[in-house]
C-alpha positions as CSV (number, residue, x, y, z in Angstrom):
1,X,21.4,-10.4,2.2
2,X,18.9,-9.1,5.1
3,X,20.8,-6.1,5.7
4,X,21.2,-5.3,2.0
5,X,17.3,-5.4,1.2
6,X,16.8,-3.5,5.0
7,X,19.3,-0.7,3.3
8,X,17.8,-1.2,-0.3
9,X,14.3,-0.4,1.0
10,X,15.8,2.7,3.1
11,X,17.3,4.1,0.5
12,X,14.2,3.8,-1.7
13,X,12.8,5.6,1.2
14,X,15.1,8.5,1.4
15,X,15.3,9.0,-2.3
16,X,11.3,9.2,-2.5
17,X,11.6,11.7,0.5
18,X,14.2,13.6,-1.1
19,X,12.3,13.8,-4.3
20,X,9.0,15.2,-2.8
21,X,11.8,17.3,-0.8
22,X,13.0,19.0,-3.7
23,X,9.6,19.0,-5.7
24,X,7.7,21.0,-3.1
25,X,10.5,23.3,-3.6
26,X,10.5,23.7,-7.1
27,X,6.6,24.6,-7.0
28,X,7.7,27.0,-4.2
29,X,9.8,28.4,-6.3
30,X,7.3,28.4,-9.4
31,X,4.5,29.5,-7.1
32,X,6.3,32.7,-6.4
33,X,7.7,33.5,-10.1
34,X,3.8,32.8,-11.0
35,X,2.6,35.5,-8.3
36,X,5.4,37.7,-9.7
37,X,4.8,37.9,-12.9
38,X,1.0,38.1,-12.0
39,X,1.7,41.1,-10.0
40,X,3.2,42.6,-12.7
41,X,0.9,42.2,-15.5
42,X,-1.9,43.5,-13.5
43,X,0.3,47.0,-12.7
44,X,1.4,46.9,-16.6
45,X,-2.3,46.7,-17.7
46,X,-3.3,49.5,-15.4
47,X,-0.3,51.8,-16.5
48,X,-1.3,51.2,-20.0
49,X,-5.2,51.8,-19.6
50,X,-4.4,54.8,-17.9
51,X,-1.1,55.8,-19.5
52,X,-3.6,56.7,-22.8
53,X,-6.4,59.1,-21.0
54,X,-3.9,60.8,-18.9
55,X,-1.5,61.8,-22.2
56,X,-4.8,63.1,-24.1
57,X,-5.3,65.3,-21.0
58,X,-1.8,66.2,-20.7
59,X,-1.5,67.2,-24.6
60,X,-5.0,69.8,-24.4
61,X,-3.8,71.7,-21.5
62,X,-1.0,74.3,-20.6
63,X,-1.2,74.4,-17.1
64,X,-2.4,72.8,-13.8
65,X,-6.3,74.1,-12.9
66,X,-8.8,71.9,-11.2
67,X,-10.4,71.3,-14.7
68,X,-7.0,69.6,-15.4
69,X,-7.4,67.2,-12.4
70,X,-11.3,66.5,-12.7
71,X,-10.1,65.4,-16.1
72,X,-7.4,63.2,-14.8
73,X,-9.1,61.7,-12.1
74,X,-12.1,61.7,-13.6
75,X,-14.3,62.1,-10.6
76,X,-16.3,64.7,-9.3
77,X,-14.7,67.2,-7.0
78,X,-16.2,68.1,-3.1
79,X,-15.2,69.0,0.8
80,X,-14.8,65.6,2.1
81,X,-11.9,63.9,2.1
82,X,-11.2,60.0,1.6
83,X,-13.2,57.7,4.3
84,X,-13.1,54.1,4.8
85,X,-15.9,51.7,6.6
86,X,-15.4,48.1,8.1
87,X,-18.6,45.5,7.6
88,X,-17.6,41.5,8.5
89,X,-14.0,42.0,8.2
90,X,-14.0,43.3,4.6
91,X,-12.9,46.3,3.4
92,X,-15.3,48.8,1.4
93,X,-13.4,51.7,0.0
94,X,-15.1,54.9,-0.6
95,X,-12.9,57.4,-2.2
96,X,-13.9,61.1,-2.6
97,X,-11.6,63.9,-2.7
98,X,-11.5,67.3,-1.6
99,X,-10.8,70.5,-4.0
100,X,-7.3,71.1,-3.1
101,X,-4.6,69.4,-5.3
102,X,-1.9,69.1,-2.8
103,X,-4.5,67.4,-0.5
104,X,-4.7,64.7,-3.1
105,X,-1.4,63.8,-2.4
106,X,-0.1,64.1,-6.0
107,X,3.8,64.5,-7.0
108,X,3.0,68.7,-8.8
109,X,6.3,68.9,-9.5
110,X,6.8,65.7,-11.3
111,X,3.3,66.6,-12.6
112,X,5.2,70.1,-14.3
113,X,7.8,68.5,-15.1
114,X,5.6,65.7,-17.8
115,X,3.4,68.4,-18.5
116,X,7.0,70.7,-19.8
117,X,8.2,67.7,-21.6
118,X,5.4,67.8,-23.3
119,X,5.5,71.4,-24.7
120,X,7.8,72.0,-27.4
121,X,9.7,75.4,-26.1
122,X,11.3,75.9,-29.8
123,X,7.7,76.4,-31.1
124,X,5.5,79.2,-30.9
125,X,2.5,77.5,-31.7
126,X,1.3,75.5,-29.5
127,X,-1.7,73.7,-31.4
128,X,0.8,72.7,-34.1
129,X,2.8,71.1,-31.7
130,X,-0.5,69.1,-30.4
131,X,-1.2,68.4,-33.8
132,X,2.7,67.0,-34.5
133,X,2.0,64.6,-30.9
134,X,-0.8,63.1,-32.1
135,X,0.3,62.6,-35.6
136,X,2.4,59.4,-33.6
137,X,-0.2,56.4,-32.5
138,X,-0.7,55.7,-28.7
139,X,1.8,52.5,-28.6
140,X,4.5,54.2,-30.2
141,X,4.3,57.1,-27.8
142,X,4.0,54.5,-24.9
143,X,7.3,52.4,-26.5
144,X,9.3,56.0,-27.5
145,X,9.1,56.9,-23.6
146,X,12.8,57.3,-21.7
147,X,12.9,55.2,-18.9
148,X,13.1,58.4,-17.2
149,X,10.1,59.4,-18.5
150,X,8.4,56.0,-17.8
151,X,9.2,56.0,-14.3
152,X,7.9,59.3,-14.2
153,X,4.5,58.2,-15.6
154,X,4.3,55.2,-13.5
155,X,4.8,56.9,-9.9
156,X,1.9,60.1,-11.1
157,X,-0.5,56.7,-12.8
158,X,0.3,55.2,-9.2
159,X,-1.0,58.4,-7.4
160,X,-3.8,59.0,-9.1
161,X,-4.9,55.3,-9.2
162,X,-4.5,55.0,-5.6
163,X,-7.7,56.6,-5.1
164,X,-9.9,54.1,-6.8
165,X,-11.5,51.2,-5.0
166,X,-9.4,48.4,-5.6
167,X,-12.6,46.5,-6.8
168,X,-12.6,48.6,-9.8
169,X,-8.6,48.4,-10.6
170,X,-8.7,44.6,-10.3
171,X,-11.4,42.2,-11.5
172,X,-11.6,38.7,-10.3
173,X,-11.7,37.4,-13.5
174,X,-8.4,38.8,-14.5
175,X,-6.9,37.6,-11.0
176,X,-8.0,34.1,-11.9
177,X,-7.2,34.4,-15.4
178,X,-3.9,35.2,-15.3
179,X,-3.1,32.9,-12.7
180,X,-4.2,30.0,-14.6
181,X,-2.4,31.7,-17.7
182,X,0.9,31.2,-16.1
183,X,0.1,27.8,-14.7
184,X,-0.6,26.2,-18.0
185,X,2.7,27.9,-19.3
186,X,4.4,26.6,-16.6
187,X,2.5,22.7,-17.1
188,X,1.3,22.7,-13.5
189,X,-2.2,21.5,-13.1
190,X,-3.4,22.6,-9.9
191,X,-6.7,24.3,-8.5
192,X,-6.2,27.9,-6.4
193,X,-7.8,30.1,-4.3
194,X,-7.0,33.7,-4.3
195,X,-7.7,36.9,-2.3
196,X,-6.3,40.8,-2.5
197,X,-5.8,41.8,0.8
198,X,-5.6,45.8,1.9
199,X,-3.4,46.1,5.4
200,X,-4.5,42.9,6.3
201,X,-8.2,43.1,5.9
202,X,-10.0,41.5,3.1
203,X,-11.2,43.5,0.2
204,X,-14.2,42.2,-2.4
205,X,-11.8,41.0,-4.9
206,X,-11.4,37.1,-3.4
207,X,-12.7,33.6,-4.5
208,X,-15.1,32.1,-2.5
209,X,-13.2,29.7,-0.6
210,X,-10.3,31.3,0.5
211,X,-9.1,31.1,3.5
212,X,-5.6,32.5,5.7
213,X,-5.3,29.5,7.9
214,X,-4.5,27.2,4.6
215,X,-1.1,25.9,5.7
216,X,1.2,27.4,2.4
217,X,-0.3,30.5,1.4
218,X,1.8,32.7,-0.7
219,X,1.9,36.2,-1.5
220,X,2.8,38.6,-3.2
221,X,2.6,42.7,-3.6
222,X,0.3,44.7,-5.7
223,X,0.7,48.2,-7.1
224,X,4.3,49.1,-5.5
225,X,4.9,52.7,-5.0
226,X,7.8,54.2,-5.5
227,X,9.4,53.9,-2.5
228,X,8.5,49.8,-2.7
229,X,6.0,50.3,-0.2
230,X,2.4,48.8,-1.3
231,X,-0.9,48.8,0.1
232,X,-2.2,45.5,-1.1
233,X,-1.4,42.3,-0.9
234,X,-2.4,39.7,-3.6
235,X,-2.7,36.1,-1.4
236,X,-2.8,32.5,-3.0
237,X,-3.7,28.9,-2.0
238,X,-2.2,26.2,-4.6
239,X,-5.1,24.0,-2.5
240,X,-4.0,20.7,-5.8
241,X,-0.1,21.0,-4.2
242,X,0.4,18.1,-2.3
243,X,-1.6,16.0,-5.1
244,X,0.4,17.8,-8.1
245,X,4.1,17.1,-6.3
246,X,3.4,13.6,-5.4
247,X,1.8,13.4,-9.5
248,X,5.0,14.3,-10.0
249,X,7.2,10.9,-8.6
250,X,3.9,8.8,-8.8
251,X,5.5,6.7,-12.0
252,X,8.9,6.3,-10.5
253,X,7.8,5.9,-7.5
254,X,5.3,2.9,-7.9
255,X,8.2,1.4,-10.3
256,X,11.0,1.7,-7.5
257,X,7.7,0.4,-5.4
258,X,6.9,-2.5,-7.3
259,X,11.0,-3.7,-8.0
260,X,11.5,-3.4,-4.5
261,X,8.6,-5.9,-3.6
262,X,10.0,-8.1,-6.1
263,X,12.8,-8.1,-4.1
264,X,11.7,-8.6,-1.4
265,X,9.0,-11.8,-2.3
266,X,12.0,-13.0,-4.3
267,X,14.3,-12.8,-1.1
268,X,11.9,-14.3,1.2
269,X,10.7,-17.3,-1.3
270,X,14.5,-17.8,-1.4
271,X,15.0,-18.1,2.3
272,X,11.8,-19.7,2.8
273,X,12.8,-22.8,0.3
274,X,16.1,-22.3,1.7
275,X,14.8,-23.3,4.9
276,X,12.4,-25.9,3.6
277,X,15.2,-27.3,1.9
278,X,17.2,-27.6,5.2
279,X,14.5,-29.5,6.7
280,X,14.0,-31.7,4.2
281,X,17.2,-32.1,4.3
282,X,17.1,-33.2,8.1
283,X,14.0,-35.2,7.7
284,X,15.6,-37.8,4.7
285,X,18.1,-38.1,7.2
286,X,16.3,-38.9,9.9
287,X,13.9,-41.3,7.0
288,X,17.0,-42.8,5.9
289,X,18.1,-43.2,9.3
290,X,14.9,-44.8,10.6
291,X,14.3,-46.9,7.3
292,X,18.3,-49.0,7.6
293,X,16.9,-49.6,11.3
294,X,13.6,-51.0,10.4
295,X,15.1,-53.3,7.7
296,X,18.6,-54.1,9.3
297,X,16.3,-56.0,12.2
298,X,14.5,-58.0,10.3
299,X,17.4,-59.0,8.0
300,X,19.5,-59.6,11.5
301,X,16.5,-61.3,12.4
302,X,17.3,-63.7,9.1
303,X,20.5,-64.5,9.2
304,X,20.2,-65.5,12.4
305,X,17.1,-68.2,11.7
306,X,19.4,-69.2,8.7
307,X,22.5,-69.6,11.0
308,X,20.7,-71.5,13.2
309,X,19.0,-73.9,10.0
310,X,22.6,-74.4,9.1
311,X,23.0,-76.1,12.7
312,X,23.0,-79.3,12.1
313,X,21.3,-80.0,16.0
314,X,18.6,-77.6,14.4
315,X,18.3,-78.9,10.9
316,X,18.0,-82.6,12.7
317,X,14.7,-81.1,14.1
318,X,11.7,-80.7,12.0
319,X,10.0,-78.2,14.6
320,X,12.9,-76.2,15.2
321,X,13.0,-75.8,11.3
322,X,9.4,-75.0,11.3
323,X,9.6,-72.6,13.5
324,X,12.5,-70.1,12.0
325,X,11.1,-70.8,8.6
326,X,8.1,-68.9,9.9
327,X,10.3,-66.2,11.7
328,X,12.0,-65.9,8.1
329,X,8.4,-65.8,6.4
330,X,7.0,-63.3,8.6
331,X,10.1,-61.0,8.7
332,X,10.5,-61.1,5.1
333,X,6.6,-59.6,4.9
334,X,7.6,-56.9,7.3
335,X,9.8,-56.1,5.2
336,X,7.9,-56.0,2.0
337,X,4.9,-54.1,3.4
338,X,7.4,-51.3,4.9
339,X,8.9,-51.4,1.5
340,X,5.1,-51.4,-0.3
341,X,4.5,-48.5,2.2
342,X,7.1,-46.4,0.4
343,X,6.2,-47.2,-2.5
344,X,2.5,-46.5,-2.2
345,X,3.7,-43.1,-1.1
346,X,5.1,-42.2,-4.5
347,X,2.4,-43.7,-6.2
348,X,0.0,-41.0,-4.4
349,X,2.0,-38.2,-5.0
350,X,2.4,-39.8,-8.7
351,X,-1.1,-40.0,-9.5
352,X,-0.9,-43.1,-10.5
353,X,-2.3,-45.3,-7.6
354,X,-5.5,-46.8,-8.9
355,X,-8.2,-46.1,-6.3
356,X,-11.2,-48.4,-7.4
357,X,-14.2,-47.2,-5.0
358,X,-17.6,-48.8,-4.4
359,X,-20.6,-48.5,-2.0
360,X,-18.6,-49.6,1.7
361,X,-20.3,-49.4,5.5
362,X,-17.8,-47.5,7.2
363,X,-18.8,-49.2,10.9
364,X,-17.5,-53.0,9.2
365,X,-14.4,-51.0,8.0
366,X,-13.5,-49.5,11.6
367,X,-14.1,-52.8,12.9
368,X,-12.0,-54.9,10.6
369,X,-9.1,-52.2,11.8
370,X,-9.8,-53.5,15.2
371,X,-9.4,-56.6,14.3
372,X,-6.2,-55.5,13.4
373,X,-4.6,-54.3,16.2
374,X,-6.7,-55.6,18.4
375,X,-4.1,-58.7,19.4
376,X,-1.3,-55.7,19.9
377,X,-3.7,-53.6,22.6
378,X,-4.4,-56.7,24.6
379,X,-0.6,-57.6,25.1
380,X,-0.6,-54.5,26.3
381,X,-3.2,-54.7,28.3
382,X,-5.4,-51.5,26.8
383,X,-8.6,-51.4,25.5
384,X,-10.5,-50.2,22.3
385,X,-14.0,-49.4,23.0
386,X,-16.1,-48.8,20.0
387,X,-19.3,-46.0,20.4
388,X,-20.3,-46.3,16.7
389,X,-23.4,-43.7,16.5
390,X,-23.5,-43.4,13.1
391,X,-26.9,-44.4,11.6
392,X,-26.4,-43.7,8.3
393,X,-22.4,-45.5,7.5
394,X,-22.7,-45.6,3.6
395,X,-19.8,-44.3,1.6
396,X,-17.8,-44.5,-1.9
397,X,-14.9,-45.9,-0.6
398,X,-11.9,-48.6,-1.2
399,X,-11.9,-51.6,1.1
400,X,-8.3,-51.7,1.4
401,X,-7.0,-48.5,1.6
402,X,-9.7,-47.2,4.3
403,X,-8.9,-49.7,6.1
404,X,-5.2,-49.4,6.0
405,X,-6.5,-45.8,7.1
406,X,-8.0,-46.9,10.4
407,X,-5.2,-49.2,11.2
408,X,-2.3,-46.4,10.6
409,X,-4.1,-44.3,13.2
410,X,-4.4,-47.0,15.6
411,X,-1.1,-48.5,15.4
412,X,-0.2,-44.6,16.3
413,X,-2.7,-44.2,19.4
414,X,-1.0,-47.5,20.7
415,X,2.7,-46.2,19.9
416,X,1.8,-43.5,21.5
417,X,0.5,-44.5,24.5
418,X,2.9,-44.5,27.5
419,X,1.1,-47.0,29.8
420,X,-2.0,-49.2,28.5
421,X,-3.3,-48.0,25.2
422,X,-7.0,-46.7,26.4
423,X,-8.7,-45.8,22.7
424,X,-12.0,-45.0,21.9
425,X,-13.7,-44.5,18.4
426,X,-16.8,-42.9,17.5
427,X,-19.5,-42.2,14.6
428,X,-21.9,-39.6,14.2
429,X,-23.9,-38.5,11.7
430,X,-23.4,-34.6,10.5
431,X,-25.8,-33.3,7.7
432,X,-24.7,-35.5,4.7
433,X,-21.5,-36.9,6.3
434,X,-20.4,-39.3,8.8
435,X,-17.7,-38.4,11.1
436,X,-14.9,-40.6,12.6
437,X,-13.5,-39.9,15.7
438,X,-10.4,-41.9,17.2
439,X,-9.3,-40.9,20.4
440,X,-6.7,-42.0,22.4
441,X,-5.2,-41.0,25.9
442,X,-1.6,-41.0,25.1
443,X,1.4,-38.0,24.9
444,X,-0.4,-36.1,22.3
445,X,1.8,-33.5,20.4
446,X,3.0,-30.1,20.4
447,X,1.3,-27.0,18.2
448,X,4.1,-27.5,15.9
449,X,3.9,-31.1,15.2
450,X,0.0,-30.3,14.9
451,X,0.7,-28.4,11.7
452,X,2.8,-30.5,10.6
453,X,2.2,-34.3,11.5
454,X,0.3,-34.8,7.8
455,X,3.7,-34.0,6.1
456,X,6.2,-36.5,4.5
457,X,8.5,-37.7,6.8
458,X,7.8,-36.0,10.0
459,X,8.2,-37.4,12.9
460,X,7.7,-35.8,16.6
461,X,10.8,-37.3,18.6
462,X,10.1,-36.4,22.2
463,X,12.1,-37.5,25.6
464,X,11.8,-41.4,25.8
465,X,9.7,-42.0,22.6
466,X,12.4,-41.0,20.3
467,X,13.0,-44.8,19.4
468,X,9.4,-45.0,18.7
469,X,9.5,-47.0,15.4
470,X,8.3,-45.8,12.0
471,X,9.7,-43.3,9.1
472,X,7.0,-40.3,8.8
473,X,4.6,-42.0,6.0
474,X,1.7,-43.4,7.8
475,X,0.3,-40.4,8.3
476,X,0.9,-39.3,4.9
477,X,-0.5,-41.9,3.2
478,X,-3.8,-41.2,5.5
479,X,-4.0,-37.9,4.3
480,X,-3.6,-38.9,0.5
481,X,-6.3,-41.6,1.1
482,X,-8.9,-39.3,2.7
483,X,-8.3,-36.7,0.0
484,X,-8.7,-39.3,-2.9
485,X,-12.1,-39.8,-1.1
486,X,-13.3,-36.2,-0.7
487,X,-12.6,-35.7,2.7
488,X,-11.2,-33.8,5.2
489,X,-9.2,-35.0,8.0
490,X,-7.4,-33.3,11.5
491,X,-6.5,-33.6,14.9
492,X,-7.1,-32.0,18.0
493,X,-4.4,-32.8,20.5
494,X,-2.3,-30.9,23.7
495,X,0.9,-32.1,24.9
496,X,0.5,-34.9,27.8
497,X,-3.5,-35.0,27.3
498,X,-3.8,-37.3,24.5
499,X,-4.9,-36.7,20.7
500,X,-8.4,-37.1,18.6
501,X,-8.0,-37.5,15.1
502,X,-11.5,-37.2,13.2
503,X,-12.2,-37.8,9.8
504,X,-15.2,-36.6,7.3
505,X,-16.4,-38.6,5.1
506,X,-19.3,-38.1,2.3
507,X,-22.4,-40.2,2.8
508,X,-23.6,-41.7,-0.5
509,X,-27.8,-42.7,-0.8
């Protein structure tokens, strides 16, 4: 089952990799069909814009003059030829020609060529031919054109385009809106930066934060000539990318997120109650175990004192009698009381042991426990020393079961207690509580049995004091009892050093 959820939450893994994987792709792909068809709406706009003028010059003239090319490029005509200048990396085109047409690097002969096609050789008239031209609208001129003709148009439109800043071919506005033109077509919601580039040096059509260094910058040509060589360079940052592609998985991947940590709690609250149950498992053995030995002694205990009754040497003498009816008596209430224990238990966890509480002095409680166990200390030769500090000992308490409290914890520092039993308990007043402290010199206990010595039927069995008697309630019942009276109980204990259990207790005016 481990290795199934370890390979269930790696393949969740690779899938969600895979997926951004392939996503980032796709908007790669998309990114570049975007630029694309970017790029070529821009040249498409300029052919058209220019296609228009440049046939109205073509159609009034009958030959190439410098009148004919101050119309088509629309610019005045002097000696200096085109310059450039560089100020903070960006690059400010000044374009200027010089009078001589072959200097402008124009195609004449494909120039002669549109300019024949446009004369009609079987007519002698030349203005009736003009006249038929423009009889047809602009588009259908534009949409009648041969491809050969098109191409034609395109390369001389290139030419004479090529000397005008690229500022004024391309505005910003048109950059940005085309770009988010094909984004919405395409569904992607993304912000971008964009910048033309001439050569590699910046022109003034950019947004303002653009930058190289982003880490995917794409890019794409501008105004390709027709040998497929172009001067600029049209550069965009998709700076929303990582966002968008995750946006994309974010539903299944918080599903396949959340299904998996079901899984996973699921698993582990069925191993952990497993395990739980394996230990409780253990521990009603042990109970069960310890439980037939506390009640098979004292019913071996009476047999035997009714054996011996049954002798009649022993039944002849009154003392004799006396004295196993007593043994009987007393084992029969250790019985009951370890039986009483039990059931007191499952009355706690029932809810349905009735608690009556009044106003008690907690320093006559603690010593009525002494009184107790005093008897079993002094056989023992230990001590109990009493440093009751406490000057305020009022509580809302039950006679009985605080008392049964005490005693429990008692009886355990005297178990517990290799040698003589040396136990010392304190009061103290803290704030509005009084504080019990019962401390004891014996083996103490592990961190583990620390956590756990409050539970139902634990029991620490260590080296020689793993026949120490008892079934794991005492110190269950203690907890219940200090609960029932609002307050808090713990121990403080390292192995071989003894333990201190205190208890807190609500002072009442």
């Amino acid at each position: 089952m481990s290795l199934s959820l370890i390979g269930i939450i790696f393949v969740q893994g690779y899938w969600i990799n895979n997926t951004v994987e392939n996503n980032e792709e796709q908007f790669s792909f998309n990114a570049k069909q975007i630029l694309i068809s970017v790029s070529n709406r821009i040249q498409y706009r300029e052919f058209k814009e220019m296609f228009y003028p440049l046939q109205e010059v073509l159609d009034s003239v009958d030959e190439l003059d410098n009148k004919t090319i101050r119309q088509l490029l629309n610019i005045s005509i002097d000696n200096t030829t085109k310059s450039f200048a560089y100020a903070n990396g960006i690059l400010d085109e000044d374009y200027k020609l010089s009078s001589s047409f072959i200097n402008l690097n124009i195609d004449t002969v494909r120039l002669k060529n549109i300019l024949n096609r446009n004369t009609d050789s079987s007519s002698g008239d030349r203005r009736s031919t003009f006249v038929k031209k423009n009889s047809k609208s602009k588009l259908e001129r534009l949409r009648g054109l041969t491809d050969l003709q098109r191409r034609d148009y395109e390369i001389l439109i290139g030419d004479i385009a090529s000397y005008i800043p690229i500022h004024r071919r391309v505005q910003e506005r048109e950059v940005e809106f085309l770009l988010r033109k094909e984004l919405e077509e395409r569904d992607i919601k993304v912000d971008f930066e964009y910048a033309i580039y001439s050569n590699a040096l910046a022109t003034k059509v950019r947004s303002e934060d653009f930058s190289l260094d982003y880490p995917t910058t794409y890019a794409i040509p501008l105004f390709v000539n027709e040998q497929g060589v172009s001067e600029y360079q049209l550069y965009v940052n998709f700076t929303g990318k990582k966002q968008y592609v995750l946006s994309t998985i974010k539903g299944m991947a918080i599903l396949s997120i959340i299904f998996t940590l079901i899984i996973v709690v699921a698993y582990s609250s069925a191993l952990s109650q497993l395990m739980q149950q394996r230990q409780i498992s253990q521990i009603k053995t042990d109970f069960i175990n310890n439980m037939t030995h506390e009640l098979k002694t004292p019913i071996a205990t009476i047999n035997l004192a009714l054996d011996s009754i049954k002798n009649p040497k022993i039944s002849s003498d009154p003392e004799k009698v006396q004295r196993y009816m007593s043994m009987i008596r007393e084992e029969n209430k250790r019985m009951h009381a370890q039986v009483e224990n039990v059931l007191r238990i499952s009355q706690l966890e029932k809810n349905e042991l009735n608690i009556k509480k009044d106003r008690q002095e907690l320093h006559d409680i603690i010593e009525d426990a002494v009184t107790h166990v005093s008897l079993l200390v002094e056989n023992r030769q230990g001590y109990i020393k009493m440093h009751l500090g406490a000057l305020k000992t009022s509580v809302l308490a039950n006679d009985s079961h605080l008392t049964n409290v005490v005693v429990n914890i008692l009886d355990n520092a005297i178990k517990y207690s290799e040698g003589e039993p040396k136990i010392d308990v304190y009061t103290e007043n803290v704030k509005n509580s009084i504080v019990l402290k019962i401390r004891d010199q014996g083996i103490g206990m592990s961190k583990v049995a620390q956590k756990k010595i409050f539970e139902k039927f634990f029991r620490e069995h260590t080296g020689d004091l793993h026949n120490v008697k008892g079934h794991g309630l005492g110190l269950t019942y203690v907890k219940r009892i200090i609960d029932d009276h609002h307050g808090q109980i713990w121990v403080e204990t390292e192995r071989g050093k003894g333990s201190t259990f205190i208890i807190k207790l609500p002072l009442i005016s």
